[in-house]
N, CA, C and O of each residue as an XYZ file, in Angstrom:
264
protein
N     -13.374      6.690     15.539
C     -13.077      5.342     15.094
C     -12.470      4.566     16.257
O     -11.452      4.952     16.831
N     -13.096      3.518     16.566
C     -12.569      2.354     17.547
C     -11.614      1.939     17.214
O     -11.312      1.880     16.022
N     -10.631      1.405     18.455
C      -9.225      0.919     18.095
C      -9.351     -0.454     18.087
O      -9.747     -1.056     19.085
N      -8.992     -1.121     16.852
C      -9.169     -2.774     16.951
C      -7.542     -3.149     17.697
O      -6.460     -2.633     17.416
N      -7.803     -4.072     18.573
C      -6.953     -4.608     19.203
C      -6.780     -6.169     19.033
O      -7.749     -6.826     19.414
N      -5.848     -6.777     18.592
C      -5.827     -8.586     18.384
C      -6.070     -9.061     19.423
O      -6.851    -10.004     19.303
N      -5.721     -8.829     20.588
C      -5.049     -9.532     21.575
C      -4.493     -9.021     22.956
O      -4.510     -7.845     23.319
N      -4.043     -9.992     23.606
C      -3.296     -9.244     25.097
C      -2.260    -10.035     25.468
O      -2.536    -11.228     25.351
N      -1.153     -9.808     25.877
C      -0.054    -10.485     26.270
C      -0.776    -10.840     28.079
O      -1.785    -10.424     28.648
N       0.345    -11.795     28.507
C       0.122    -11.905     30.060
C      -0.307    -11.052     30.664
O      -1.414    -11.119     31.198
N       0.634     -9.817     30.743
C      -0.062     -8.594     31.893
C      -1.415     -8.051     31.820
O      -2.103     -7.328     32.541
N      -1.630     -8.931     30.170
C      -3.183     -7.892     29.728
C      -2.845     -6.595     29.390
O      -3.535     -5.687     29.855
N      -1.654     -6.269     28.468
C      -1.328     -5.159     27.845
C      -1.912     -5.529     26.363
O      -1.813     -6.632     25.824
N      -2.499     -4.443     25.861
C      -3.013     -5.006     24.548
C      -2.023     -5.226     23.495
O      -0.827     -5.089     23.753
N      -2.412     -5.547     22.368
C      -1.570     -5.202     21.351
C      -2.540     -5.665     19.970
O      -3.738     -5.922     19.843
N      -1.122     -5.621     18.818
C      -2.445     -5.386     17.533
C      -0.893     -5.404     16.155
O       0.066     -4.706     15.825
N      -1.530     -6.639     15.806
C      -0.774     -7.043     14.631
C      -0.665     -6.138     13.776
O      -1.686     -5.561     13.400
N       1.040     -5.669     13.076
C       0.971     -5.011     12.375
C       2.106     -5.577     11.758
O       3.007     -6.114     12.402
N       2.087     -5.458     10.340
C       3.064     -5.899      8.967
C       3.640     -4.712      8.110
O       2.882     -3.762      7.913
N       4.715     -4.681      7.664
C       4.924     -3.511      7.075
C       4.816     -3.778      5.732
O       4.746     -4.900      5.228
N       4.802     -2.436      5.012
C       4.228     -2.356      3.419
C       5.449     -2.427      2.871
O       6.547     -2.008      3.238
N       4.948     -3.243      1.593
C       5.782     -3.993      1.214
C       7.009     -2.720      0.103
O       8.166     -2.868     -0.291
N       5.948     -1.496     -0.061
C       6.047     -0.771     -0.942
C       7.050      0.369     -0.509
O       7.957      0.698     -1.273
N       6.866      1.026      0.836
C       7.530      2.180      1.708
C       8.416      1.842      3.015
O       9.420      2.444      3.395
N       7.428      0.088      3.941
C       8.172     -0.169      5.152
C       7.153     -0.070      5.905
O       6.863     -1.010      6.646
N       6.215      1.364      5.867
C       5.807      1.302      6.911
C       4.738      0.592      7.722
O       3.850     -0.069      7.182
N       4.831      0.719      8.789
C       3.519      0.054      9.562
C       2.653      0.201      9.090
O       2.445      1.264      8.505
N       1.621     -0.927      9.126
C       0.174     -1.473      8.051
C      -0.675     -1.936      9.402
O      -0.004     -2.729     10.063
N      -1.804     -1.690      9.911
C      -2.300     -2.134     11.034
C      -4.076     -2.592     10.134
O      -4.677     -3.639     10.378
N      -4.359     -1.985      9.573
C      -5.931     -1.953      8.848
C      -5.908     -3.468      8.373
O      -4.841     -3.745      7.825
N      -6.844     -4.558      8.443
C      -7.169     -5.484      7.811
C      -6.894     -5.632      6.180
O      -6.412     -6.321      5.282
N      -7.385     -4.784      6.430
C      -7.401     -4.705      4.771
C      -5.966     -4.272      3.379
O      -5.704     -4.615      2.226
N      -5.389     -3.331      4.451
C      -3.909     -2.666      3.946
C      -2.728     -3.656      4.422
O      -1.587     -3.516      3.981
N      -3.219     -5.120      5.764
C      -2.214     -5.746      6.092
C      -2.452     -7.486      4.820
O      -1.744     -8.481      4.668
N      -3.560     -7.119      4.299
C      -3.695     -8.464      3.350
C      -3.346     -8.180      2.032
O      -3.019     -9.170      1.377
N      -3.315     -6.694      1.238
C      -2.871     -6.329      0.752
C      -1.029     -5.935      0.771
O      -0.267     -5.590     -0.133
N      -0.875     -6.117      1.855
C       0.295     -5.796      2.411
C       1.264     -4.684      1.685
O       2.408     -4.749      1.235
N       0.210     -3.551      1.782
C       0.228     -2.032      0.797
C      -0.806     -1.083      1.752
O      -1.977     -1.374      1.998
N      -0.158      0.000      2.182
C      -1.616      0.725      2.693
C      -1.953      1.945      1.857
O      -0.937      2.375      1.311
N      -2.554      2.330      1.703
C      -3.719      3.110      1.044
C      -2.636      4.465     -0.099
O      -2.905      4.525     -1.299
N      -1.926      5.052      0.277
C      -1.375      5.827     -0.303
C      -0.330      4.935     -1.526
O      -0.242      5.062     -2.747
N       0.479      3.870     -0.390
C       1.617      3.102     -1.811
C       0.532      2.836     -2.813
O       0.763      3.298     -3.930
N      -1.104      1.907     -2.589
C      -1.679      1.257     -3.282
C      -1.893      2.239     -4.872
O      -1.735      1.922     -6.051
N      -2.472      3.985     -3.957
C      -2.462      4.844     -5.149
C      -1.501      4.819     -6.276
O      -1.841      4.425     -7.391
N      -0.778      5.071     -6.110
C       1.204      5.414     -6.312
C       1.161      4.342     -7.113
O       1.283      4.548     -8.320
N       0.949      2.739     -6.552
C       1.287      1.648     -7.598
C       0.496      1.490     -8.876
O       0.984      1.074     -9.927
N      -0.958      1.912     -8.678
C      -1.723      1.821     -9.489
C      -1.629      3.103    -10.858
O      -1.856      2.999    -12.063
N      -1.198      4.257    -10.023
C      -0.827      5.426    -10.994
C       0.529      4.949    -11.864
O       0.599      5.281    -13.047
N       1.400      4.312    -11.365
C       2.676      3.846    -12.349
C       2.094      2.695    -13.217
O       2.425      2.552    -14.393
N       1.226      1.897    -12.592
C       0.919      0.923    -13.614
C       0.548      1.625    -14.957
O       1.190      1.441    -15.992
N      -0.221      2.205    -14.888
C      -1.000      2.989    -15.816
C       0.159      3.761    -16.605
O       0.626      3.524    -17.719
N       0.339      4.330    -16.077
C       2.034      5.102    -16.730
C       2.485      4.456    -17.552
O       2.634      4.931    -18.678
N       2.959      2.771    -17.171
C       3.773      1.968    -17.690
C       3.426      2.049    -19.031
O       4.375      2.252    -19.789
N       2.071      1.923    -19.646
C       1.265      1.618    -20.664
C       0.671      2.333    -21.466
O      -0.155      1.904    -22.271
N       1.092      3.792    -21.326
C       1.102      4.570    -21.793
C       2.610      4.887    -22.471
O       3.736      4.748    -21.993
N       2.201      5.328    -23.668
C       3.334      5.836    -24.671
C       3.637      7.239    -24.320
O       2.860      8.194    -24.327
N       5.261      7.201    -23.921
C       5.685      9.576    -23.581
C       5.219      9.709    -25.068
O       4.833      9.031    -26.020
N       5.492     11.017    -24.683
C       5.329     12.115    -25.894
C       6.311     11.977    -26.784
O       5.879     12.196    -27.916
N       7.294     11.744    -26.769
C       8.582     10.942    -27.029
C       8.309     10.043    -28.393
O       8.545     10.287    -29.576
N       7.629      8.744    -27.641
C       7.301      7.686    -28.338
C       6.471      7.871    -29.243
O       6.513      7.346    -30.356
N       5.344      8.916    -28.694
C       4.155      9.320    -30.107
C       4.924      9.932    -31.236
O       4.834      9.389    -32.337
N       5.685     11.020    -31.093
C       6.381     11.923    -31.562
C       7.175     11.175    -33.034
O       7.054     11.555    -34.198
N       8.097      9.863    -32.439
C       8.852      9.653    -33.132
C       8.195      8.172    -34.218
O       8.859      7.588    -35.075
N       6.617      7.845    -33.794
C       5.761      6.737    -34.374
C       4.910      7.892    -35.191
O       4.611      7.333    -36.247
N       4.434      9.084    -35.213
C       4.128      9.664    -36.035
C       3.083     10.312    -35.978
O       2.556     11.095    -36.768
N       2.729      9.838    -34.714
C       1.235     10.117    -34.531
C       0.987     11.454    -33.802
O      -0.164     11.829    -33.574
């Protein structure tokens, strides 16, 4: 995999925009994980709790009857 690079300062040292996730901190460099501003693992993680959220524990079934 090729290294995408933004840019070059004066000396012509490269460099390459990176944003951190909004979710862990860390450095986000991928297009796609910096517009999301989530990279690939938090995105899992958020989407698995969503789902969680909306789901009833065993708890809740237990004591509704079902």
């Amino acid at each position: 995999m090729a290294e995408q690079l933004d840019g070059q300062l004066e000396d012509g040292t490269p460099t390459r925009t990176a944003v951190p996730c909004k979710r862990c901190g860390g450095w986000l460099v991928s297009e796609v994980s910096r517009a999301r501003r989530m990279g690939p693992a938090c995105a899992r993680h958020e989407r698995a709790e969503a789902r969680r959220v909306d789901e009833p524990t065993l708890f809740e079934l237990e004591a509704r009857g079902e």
